[in-house]
C-alpha positions in Angstrom: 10.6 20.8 2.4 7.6 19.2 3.6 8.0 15.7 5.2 6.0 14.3 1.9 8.4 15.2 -0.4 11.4 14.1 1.4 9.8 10.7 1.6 9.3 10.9 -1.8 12.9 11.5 -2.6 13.8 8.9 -0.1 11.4 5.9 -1.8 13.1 7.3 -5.0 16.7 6.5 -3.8 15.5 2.7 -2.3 14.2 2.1 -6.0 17.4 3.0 -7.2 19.4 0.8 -4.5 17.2 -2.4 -5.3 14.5 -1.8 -2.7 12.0 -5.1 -2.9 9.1 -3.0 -3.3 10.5 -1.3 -6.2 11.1 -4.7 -8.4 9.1 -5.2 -11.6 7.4 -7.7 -12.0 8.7 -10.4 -15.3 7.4 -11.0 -18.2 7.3 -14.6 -17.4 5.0 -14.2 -14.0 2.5 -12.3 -15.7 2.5 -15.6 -18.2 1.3 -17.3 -15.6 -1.1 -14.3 -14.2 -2.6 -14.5 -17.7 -3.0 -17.9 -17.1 -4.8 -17.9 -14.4 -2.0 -18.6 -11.6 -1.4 -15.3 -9.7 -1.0 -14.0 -6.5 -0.3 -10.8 -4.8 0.2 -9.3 -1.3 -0.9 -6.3 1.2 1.8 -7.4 3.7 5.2 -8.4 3.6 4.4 -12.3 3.2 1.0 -13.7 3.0 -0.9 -13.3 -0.2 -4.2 -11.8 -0.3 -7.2 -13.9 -0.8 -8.7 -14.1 -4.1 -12.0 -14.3 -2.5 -11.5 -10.7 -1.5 -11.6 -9.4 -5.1 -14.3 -8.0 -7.6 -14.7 -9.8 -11.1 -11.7 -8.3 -12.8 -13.2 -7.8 -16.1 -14.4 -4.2 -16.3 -13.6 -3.7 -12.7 -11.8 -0.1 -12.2 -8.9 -0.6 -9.8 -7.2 2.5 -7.9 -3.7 1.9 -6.8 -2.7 3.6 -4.4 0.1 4.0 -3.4 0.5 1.1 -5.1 3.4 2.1 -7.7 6.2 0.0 -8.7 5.3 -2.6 -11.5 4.4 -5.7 -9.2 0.3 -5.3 -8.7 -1.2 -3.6 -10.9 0.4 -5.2 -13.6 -1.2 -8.6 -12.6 -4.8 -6.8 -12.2 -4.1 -5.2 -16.0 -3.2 -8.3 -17.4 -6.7 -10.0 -15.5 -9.0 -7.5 -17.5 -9.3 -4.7 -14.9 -8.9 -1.2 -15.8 -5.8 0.0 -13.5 -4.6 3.2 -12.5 -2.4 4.1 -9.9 -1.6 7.0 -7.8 2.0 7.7 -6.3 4.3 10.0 -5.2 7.8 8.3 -6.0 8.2 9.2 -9.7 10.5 6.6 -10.3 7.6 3.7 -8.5 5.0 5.2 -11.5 8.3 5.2 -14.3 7.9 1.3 -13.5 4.3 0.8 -14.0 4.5 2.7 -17.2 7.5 0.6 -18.4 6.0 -3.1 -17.7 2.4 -1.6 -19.0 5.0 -0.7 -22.4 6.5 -4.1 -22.3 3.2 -6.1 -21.6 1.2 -4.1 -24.2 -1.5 -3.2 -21.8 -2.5 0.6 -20.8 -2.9 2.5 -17.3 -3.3 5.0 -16.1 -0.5 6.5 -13.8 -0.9 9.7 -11.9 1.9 11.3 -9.2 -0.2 13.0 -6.0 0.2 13.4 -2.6 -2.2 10.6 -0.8 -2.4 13.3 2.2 -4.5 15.4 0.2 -7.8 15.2 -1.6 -7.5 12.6 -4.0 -7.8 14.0 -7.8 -11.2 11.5 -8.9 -14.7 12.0 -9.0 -17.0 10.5 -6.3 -17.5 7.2 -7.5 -14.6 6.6 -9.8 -13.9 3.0 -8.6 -14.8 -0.6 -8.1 -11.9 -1.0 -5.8 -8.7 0.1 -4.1 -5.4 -1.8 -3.7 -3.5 0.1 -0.5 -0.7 -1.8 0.2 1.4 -1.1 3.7 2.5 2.8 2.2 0.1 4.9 4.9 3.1 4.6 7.5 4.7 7.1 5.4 2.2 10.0 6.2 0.6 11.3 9.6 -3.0 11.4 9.4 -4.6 8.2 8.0 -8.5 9.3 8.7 -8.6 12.2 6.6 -6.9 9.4 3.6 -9.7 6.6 4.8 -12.5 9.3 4.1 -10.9 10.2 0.4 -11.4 6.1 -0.3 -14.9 6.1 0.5 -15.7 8.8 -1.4 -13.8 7.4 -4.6 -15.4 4.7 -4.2 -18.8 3.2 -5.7 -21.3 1.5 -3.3 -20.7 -1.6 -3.2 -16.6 -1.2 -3.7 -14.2 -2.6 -1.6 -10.9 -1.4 -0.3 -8.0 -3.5 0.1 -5.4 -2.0 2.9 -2.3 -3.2 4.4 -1.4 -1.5 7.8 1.4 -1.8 9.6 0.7 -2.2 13.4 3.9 -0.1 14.9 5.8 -2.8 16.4 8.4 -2.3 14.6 8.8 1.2 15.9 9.2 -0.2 19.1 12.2 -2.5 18.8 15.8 -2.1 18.0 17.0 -3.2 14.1 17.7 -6.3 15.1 14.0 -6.8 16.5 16.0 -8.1 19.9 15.4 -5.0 22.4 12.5 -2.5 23.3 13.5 1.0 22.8 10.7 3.2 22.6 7.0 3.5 23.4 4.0 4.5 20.4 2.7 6.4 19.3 6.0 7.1 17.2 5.9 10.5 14.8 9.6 11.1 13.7 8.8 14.7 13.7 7.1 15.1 17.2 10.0 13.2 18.6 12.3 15.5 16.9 13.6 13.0 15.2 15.9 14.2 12.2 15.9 11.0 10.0 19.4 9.1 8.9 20.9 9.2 5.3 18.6 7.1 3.6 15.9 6.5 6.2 12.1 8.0 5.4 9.8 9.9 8.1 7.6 7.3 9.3 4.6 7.4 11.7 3.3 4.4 13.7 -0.9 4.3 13.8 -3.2 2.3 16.4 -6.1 -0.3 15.5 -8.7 3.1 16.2 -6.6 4.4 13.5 -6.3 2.2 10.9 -9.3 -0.1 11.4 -11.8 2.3 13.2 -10.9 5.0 11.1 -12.2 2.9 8.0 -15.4 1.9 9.9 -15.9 6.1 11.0 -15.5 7.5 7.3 -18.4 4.9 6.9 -16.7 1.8 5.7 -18.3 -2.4 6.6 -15.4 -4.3 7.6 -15.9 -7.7 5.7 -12.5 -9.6 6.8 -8.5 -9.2 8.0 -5.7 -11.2 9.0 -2.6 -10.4 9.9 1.1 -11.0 9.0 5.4 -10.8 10.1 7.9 -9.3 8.6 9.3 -11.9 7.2 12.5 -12.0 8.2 14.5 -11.1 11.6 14.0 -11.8 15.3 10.2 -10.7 15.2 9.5 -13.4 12.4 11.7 -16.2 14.6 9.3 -15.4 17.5 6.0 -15.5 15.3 5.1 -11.9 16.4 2.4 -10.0 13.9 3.8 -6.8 12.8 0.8 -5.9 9.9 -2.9 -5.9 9.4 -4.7 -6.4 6.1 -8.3 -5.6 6.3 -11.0 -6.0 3.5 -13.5 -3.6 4.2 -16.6 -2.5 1.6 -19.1 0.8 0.9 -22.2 -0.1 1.7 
């Protein structure tokens, strides 16, 4: 089975156990979203600017990776035209269901984000990534497939996680390892319930954007949100805003 669809199976089984990333959105936040009092988030915690957003109206939004009723939703319900690409079926069964239950359409398509993505050049106004690309091993070949999906002039929206994580115990108290980490180069055979995850550098995440010809307009960072990390203030993701120019 290739390491892709075992992930997929894995994110499957989180949605299933009441994984946070796999909560729909209410009926009652999207009230407010309609009313003009939203946010959303790359990262675990801090909420994305709204300054780093197209118009919505008639804006085309990608997903990606993006599945799971909480984003896309909001952008629906603002006017944009949505459609997300995942690989968990059960993240894109979500979308689907709060689309059915807010009355608005999108469109929902289940692909592999390692391989060529199924648009046309030019297909969007932007891209919502949020942290997901720690999930697959090559992240240049993924940054490339943006630009090219994307009109000039779009932006892409990614949240990255950093590696530290990797590098520390559970309990975020000890140092365990070095990075790069690759589960499968290490040999690593994941636990019951645990994905194959890869850790990627800053010439990864953010030069790879800027080599497959992306302007980086603005980034911040952001903690887990919880643990011994968060106590100590440590920065464990990225979220870049980066545009085609």
């Amino acid at each position: 089975m290739k390491y892709e669809d075992y992930n997929s199976q894995i994110i499957d089984r989180w949605v299933r156990e009441g994984w946070q990333w796999g909560e729909r959105i209410s009926h009652e936040a999207l009230e407010k979203a309609r009313g003009g009092e939203w946010d959303v988030v790359l990262t675990p915690t801090k909420s994305v600017p709204h300054s780093w957003f197209l118009p919505f109206h008639s804006c085309r939004i990608l997903g990606l990776a993006s599945g799971g009723g909480q984003q896309m939703p909001v952008f629906s319900v603002l006017g944009a035209a949505c459609t997300v690409l995942d690989y968990s079926p059960l993240q894109l069964e979500s979308e689907r269901a709060v689309a059915e239950r807010e009355g608005y359409s999108i469109e929902c398509i289940r692909a592999n984000m390692t391989e060529p993505l199924p648009f046309a050049d030019g297909s969007f106004d932007l891209i919502f990534h949020p942290v997901s690309n720690c999930y697959i091993k090559d992240v240049l070949p993924l940054w490339k497939e943006c630009f090219r999906v994307l009109r000039k002039g779009g932006r892409l929206l990614a949240g990255l996680d950093n590696g530290i994580n990797y590098i520390v115990d559970e309990k975020g108290e000890r140092i365990v390892r070095g990075l790069p980490y690759d589960s499968i180069a290490e040999n690593i055979t994941p636990a019951d319930g645990d994905a194959y995850e890869f850790s990627h550098s800053i010439e990864e995440q953010i030069g790879g954007q800027l080599e497959a010809g992306f302007t980086l307009l603005d980034l911040y960072s952001d903690t887990n949100g919880y643990g011994r990390l968060e106590e100590l203030g440590i920065p464990t993701f990225w979220a870049t805003l980066a545009e085609k120019r």
